[in-house]
SEBAKE-63850 format. One line per field, with one value per residue (C-alpha): residue number from 0; residue in three letters; z, y, x. Coordinates in nm, 3 decimals, padded with zeros to 5 digits. Layout:
resi <- c(NUM,...)
resn <- c(ALA,...)
zz <- c(Z,...)
yy <- c(Y,...)
xx <- c(X,...)
//
This chain:
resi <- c(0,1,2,3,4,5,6,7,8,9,10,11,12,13,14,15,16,17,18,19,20,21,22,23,24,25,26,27,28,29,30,31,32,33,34,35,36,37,38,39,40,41,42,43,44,45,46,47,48,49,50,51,52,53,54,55,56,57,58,59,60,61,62,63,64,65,66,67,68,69,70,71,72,73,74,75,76,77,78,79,80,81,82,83,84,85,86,87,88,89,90,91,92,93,94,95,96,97,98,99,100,101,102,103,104,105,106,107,108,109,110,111,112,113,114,115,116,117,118,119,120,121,122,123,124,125,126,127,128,129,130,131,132,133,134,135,136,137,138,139,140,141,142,143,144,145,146,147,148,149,150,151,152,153,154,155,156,157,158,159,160,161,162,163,164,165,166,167,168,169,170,171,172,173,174,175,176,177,178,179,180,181,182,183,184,185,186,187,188,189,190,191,192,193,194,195,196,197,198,199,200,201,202,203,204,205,206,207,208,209,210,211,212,213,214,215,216,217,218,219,220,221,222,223,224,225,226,227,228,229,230,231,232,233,234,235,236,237,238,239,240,241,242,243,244,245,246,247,248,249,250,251,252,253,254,255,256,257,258,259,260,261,262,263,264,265,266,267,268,269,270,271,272,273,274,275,276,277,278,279,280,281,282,283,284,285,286,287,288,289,290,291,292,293,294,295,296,297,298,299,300,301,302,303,304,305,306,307,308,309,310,311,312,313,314,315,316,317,318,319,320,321,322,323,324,325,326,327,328,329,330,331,332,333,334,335,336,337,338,339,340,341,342,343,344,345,346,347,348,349,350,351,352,353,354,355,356,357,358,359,360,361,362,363,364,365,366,367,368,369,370,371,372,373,374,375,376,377,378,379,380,381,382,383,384,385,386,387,388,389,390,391,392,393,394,395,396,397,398,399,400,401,402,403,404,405,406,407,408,409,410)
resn <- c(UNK,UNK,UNK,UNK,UNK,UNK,UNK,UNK,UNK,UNK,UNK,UNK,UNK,UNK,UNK,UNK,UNK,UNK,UNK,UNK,UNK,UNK,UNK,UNK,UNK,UNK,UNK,UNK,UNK,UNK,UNK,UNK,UNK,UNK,UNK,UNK,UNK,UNK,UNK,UNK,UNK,UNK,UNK,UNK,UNK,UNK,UNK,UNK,UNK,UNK,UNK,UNK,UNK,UNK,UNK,UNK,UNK,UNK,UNK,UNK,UNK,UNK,UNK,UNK,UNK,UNK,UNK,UNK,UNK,UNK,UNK,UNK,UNK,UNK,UNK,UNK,UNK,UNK,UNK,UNK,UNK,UNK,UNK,UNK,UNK,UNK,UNK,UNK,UNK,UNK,UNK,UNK,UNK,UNK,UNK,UNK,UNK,UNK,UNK,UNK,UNK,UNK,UNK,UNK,UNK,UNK,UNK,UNK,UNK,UNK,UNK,UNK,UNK,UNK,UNK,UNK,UNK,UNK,UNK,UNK,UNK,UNK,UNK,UNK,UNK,UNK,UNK,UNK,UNK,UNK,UNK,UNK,UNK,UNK,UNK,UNK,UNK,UNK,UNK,UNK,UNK,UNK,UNK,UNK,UNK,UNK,UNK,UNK,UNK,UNK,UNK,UNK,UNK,UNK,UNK,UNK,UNK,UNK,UNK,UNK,UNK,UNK,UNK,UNK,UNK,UNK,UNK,UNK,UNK,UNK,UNK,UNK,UNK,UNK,UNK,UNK,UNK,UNK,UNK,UNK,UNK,UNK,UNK,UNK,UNK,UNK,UNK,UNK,UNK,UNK,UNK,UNK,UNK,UNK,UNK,UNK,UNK,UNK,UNK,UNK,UNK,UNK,UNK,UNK,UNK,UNK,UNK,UNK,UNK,UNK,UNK,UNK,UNK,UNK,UNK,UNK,UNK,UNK,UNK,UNK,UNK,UNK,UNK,UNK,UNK,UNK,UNK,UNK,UNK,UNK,UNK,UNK,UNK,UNK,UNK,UNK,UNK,UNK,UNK,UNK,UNK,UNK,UNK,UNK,UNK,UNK,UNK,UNK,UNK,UNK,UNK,UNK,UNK,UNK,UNK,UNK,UNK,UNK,UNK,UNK,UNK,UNK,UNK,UNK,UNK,UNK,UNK,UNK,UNK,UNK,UNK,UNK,UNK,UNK,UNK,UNK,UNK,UNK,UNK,UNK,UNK,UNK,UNK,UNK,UNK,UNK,UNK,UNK,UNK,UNK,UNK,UNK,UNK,UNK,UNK,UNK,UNK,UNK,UNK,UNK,UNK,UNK,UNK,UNK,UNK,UNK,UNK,UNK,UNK,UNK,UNK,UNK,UNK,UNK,UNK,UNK,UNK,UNK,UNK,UNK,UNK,UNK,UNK,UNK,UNK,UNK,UNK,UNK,UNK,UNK,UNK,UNK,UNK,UNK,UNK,UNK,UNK,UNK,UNK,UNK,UNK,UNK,UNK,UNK,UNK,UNK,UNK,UNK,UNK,UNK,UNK,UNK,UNK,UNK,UNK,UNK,UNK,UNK,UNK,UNK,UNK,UNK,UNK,UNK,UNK,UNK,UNK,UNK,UNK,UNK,UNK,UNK,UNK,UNK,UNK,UNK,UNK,UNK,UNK,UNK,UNK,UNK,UNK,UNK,UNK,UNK,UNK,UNK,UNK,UNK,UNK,UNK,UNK,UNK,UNK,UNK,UNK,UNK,UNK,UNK,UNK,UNK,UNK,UNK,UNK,UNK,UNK,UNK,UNK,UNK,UNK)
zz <- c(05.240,05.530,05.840,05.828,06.142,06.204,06.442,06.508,06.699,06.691,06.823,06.569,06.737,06.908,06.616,06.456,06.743,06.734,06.335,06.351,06.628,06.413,06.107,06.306,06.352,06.015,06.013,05.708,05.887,05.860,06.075,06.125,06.295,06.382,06.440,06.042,05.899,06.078,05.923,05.613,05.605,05.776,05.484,05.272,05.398,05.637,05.968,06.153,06.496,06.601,06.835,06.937,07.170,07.374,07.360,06.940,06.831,06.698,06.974,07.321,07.545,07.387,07.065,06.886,07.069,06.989,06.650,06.607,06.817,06.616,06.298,06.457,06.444,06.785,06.943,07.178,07.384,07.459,07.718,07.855,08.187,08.315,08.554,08.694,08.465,08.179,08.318,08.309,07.959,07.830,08.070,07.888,07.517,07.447,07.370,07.391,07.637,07.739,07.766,07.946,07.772,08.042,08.013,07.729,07.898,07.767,07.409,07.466,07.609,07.281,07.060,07.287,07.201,06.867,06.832,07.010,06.845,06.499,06.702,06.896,06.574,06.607,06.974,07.070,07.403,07.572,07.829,08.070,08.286,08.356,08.340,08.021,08.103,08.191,07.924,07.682,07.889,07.878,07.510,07.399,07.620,07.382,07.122,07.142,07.167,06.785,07.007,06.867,07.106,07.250,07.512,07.771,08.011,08.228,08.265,08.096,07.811,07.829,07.821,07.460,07.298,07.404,07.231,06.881,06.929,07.111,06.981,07.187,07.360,07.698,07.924,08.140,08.389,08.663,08.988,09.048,08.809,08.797,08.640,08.721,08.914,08.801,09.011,08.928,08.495,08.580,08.710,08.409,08.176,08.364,08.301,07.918,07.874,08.056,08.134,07.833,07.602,07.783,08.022,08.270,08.420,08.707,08.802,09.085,09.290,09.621,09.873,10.012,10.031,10.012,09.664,09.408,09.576,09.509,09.193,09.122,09.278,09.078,08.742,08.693,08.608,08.725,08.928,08.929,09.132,08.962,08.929,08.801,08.665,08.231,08.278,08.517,08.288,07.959,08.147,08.280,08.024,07.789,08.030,07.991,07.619,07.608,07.853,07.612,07.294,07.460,07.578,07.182,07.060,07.296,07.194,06.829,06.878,07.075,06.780,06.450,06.329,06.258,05.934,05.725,05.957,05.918,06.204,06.370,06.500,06.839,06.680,06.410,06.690,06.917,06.661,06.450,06.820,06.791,06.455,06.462,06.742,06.560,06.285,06.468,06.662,06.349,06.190,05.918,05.783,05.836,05.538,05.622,05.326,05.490,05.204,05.154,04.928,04.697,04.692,04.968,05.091,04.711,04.709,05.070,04.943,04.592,04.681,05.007,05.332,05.257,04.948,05.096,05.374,05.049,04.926,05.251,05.289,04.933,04.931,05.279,05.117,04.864,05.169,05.255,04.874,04.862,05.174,05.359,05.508,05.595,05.897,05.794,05.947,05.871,06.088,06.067,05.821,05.459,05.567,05.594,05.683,05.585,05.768,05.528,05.685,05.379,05.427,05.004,04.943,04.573,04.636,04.901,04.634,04.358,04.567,04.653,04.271,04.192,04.473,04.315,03.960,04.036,04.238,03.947,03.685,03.865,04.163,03.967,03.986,04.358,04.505,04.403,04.349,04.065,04.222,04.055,04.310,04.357,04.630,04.731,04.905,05.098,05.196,05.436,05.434,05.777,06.035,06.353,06.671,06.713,06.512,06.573,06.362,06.097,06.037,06.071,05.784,05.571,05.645,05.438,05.209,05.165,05.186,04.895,04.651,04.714,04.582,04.318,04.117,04.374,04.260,04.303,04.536,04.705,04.881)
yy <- c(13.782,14.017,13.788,13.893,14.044,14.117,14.386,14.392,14.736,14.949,15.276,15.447,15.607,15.302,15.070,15.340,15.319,14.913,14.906,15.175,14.901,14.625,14.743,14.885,14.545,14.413,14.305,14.331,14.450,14.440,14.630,14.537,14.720,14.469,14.049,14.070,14.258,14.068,13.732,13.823,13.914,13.559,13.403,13.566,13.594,13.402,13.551,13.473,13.655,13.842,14.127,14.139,14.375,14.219,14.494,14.555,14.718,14.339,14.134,14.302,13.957,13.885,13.681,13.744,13.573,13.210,13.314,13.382,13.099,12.831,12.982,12.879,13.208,13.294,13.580,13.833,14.009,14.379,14.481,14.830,14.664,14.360,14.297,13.926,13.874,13.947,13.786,13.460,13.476,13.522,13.262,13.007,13.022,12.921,13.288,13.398,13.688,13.982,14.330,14.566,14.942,15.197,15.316,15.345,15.024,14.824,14.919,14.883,14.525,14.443,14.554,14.309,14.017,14.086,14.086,13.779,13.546,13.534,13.500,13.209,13.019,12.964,12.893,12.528,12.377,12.058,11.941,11.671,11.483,11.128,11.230,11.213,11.421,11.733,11.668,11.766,12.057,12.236,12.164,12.278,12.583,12.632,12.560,12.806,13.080,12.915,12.750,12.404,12.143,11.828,11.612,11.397,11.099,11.142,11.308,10.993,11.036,11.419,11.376,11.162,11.449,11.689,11.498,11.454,11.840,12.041,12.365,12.325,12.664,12.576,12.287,12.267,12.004,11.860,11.686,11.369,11.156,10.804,10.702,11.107,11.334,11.747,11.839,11.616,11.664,12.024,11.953,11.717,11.967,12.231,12.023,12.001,12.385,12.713,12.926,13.171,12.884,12.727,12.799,12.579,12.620,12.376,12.280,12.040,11.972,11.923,12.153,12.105,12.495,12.384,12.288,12.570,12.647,12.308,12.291,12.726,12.596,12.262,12.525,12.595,12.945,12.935,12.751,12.696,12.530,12.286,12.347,12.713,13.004,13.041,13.387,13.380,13.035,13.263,13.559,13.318,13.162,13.505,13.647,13.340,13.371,13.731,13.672,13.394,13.638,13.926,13.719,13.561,13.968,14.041,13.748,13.822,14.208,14.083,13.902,14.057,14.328,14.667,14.743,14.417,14.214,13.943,13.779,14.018,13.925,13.809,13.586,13.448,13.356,13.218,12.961,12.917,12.769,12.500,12.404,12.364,12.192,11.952,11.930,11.842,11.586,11.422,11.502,11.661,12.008,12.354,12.580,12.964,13.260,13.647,13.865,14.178,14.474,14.658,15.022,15.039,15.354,15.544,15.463,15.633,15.895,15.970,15.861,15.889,15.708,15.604,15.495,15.248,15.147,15.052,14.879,14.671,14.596,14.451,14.234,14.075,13.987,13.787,13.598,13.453,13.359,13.200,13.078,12.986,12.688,12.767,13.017,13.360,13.723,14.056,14.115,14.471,14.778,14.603,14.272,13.938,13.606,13.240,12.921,12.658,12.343,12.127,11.910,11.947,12.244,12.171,12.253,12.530,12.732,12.674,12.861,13.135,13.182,13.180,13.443,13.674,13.616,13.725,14.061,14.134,14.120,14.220,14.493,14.790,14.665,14.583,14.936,15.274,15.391,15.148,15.122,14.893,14.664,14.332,14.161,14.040,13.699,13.488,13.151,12.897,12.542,12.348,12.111,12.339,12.381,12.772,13.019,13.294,13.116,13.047,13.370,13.516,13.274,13.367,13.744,13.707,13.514,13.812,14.099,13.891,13.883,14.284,14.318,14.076,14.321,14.252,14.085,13.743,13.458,13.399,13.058)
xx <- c(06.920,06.760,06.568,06.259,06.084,05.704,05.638,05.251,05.175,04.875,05.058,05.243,05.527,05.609,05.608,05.839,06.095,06.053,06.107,06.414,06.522,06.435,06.602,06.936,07.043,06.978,06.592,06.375,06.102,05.718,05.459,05.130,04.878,04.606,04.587,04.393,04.647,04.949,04.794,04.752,05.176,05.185,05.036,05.277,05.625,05.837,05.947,06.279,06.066,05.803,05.760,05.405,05.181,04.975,04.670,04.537,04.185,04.120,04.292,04.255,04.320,04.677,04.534,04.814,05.047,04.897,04.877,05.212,05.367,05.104,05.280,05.599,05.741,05.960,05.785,05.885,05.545,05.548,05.329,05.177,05.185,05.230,04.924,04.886,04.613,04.826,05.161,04.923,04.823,05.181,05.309,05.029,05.253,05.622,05.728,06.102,06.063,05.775,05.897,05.737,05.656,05.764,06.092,06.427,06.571,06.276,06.386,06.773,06.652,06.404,06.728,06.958,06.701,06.675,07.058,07.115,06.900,07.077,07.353,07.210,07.199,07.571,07.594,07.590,07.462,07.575,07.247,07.348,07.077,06.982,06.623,06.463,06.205,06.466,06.662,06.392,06.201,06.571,06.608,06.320,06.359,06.695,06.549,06.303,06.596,06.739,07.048,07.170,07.147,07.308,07.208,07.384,07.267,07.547,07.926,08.104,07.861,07.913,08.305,08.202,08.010,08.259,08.508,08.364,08.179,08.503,08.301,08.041,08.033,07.775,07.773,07.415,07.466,07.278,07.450,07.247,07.333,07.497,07.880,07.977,07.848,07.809,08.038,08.315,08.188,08.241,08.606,08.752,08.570,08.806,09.127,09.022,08.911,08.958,08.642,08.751,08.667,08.320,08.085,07.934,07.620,07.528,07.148,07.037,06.705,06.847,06.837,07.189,07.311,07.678,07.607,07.636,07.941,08.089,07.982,08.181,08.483,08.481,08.485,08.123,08.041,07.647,07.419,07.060,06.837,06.564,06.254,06.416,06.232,06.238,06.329,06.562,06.703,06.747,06.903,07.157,07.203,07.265,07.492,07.732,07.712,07.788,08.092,08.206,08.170,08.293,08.606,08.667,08.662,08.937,09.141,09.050,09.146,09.494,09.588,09.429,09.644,09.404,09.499,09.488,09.291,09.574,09.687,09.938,10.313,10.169,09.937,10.204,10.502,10.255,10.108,10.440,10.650,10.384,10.399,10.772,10.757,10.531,10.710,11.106,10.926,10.793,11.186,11.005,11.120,10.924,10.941,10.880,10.858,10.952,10.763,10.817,10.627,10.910,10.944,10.662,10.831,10.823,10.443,10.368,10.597,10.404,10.066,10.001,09.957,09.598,09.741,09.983,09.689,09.470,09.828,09.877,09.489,09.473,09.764,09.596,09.267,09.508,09.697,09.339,09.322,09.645,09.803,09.439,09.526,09.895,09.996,10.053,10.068,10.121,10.477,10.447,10.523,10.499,10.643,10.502,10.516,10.420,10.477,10.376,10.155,10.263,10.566,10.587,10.826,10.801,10.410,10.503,10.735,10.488,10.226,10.434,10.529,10.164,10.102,10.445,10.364,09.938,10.053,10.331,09.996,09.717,09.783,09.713,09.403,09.357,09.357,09.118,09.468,09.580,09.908,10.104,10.421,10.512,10.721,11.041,11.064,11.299,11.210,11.379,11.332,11.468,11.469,11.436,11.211,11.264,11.125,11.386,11.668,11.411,11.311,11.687,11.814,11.486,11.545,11.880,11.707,11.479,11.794,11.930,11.601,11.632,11.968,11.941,11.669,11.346,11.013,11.145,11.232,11.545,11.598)
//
C-alpha cells in the first residue's frame, strides 16, 4: 500500500508541482487548500508526512503547522519567505525541515526529503553519551526523521550494542565520557568496520580546536560541536547516509550480474574462497553443482536474443526459489553455479533434482515465449580449500551429463 502524503497549499500551480513531486516518488497524495479542509482529510486518513505552507486564506500565522505536528504527522514547512518573524514560529514546533519557495532547488530539495524518509525507516542509529539528557534530545531529533534508534552510556557499552546490532548503519558519539572516550570508540569501531560499511559522526562541547581533527583521523567521518544547530544536525547527518547508500549500490552493481540480477562471477569466487575455507578447517566436505541450460544456443538461434534474455532471467528468479540460502551465481553465458551451505549431500542432490525435474515440467511456462529447456548438471562433492579445482572436476562432471543425453545430473 501507497504512504500517504498531505500537501496543504492554497496556490494551485504550486500544489500541482508539489503533488507531481509527491506522487513521482511513490506518495498517495492529498491536497488541501485550507487548515478546514486539511482537517477534515486528517480525520479521515492516515498520513506518513505532511508538506505544509506556512501562509493559507484560513491560517495566515503558520496554524497549520501545530495542527499537523499535534496529529503526529511529520511535517515539512514551505515558506514564501523566511522573515525572522516567521523563522521563529517554525523554529517553536518539532517539524522535519522548512523550505523556502524561490527557486527549482527548493523543489529538487522537497523531492530529496520526501525520498529519504521512507528510506530512513530502514536506517539505524547508534547515540553514545553519558548524559541522559543528550541522549534523548538526539533521539528524538532521529526520531522525528522515522530513523530507528539505539542509545549508548559510553564506548564499552557502545562496543556491546554494536555487537548484538552489527547493522547498525550510524554511530553519533560524543568525547567526554567515562570507561572510553569518542575518540578512542571511533578507533576500535575502525578496526571492526571500514567507513564503506558505517559512518561516524563525532560531537563534543569543548572548545579544544584540535579536537574534530582527532576525532577524523581516529575514523570518524563528521564532527559537530554541542550545542549544534537541528539543521545543520539533519544535513549532516543525510549526507553520511547518502554516502553509505550510494557506496552499498556500487558494491551491489560490482557484484550483481545485469541480466539476471544473480550474483555475478566476481561476487560467486569472492564468497565461495571463504566458505571452503570454512569448511577444510572444520574437515567437512564442500559440495558445488556447475549448471548448465541445454540447447541455449538453438533457442537464441530460433527465437531470438530477447528470447534467451527472458530464458536466462526466468531460470534466476527460480535460483532464489530453490537454492536461497546456499551461494549461487550466474558465471556467465547460460551457465551457473551452486555452492551448497549444507554439509548433507543427500539433501544437496535432492534439491538440485527438485530444481531439474521443476524446469523439465514447467519452463514453457516461465517466459512470454513459452520456451520449453531444461539443464545439464555436474556436481562435485570434496574436501578442498580452493575453488579452482572444484569447479574444474565439476566442469567434467557437467561435459559428461551433456554427452550422456543432457537434462540430468552427473556426479
Amino acid at each position: 500500500m501507497l504512504r500517504k502524503v498531505l500537501i496543504i497549499e492554497d496556490t494551485p500551480t504550486i500544489a500541482k508541482v508539489q503533488k507531481h513531486i509527491a506522487s513521482s516518488v511513490g506518495y498517495d497524495v492529498d491536497v488541501a487548500t485550507t487548515l478546514e479542509s486539511a482537517k477534515r482529510l486528517i480525520n479521515d486518513h492516515d498520513y506518513f508526512c505532511a508538506v505544509v505552507d506556512f501562509v493559507l486564506p484560513d491560517a495566515s500565522n503558520g496554524e497549520a503547522i501545530p495542527y499537523t505536528v499535534k496529529a503526529n504527522i511529520p511535517t515539512i514547512v514551505m515558506t514564501g519567505n523566511l522573515e525572522s518573524s516567521t523563522r521563529d514560529t517554525v523554529d517553536k514546533y518539532p517539524v522535519i525541515d522548512y523550505i523556502t519557495k524561490e527557486n527549482k532547488q527548493a523543489y529538487q530539495y522537497l523531492k530529496k526529503q520526501l525520498q529519504r524518509l521512507p528510506r530512513n525507516e530502514q536506517v539505524k542509529v547508534l547515540v553514545v553519551d553519558d548524559s541522559a539528557a543528550t541522549r534523548r534530545h538526539i533521539s528524538s531529533l532521529l526520531e522525528r526523521h522515522k530513523y530507528q534508534v539505539y542509545v549508548a552510556g559510553d564506548g564499552v557499552e557502545a562496543l556491546e550494542t554494536l555487537n548484538q546490532n552489527p547493522d547498525i548503519d550510524v554511530i553519533i558519539t560524543d568525547n567526554e565520557m567515562p570507561r572510553m572516550r569518542g575518540e578512542e570508540l571511533c578507533a576500535e569501531i575502525r578496526r571492526l568496520y571500514s567507513n564503506d560499511d558505517k559512518a561516524i559522526i563525532g560531537i563534543s562541547g569543548t572548545n579544544n580546536a584540535y579536537l574534530s581533527a582527532r576525532f577524523l583521523k581516529s575514523g570518524a567521518n563528521d564532527y559537530l560541536r554541542k550545542p549544534f544547530n537541528p539543521e545543520e544536525f539533519y544535513c549532516r547527518l543525510s549526507q553520511n547516509v547518502d554516502m553509505l547508500e550510494n557506496i552499498a549500490t556500487i558494491r551491489r552493481q560490482a557484484n550483481t550480474d545485469y541480466l539476471t540480477q544473480l550474483p555475478n562471477r566476481r561476487y560467486f569466487f569472492e564468497h565461495a574462497s571463504k566458505l571452503l575455507a570454512i569448511n577444510s578447517r572444520q574437515n567437512q566436505s564442500s559440495m558445488l553443482a556447475m549448471i548448465d541450460i541445454d540447447f541455449f544456443k538453438k533457442i537464441n538461434d530460433q527465437h531470438g536474443h530477447d528470447a534467451g534474455d527472458k530464458v536466462l532471467q526466468s531460470i534466476g528468479e527460480c535460483f532464489e526459489k530453490f537454492f536461497q540460502h546456499d551461494l549461487y551465481a550466474r558465471l556467465g553465458g547460460e551457465e551457473f553455479a551452486v555452492l551448497f551451505r549444507s554439509a548433507s549431500s543427500t539433501d544437496n542432490m535432492a534439491q538440485l533434482e527438485q530444481f531439474r525435474l521443476f524446469l523439465e515440467k514447467n519452463s514453457s511456462s516461465l517466459t512470454p515465449y513459452h520456451i520449453p529447456f531444461t539443464v545439464s548438471i555436474g556436481v562435485v562433492d570434496k574436501t578442498i580449500e580452493s575453488i579452482d579445482p572444484l569447479i574444474k572436476i565439476a566442469d567434467e562432471n557437467l561435459y559428461t551429463a551433456k554427452e550422456s543425453g543432457r537434462n540430468q545430473i552427473a556426479s
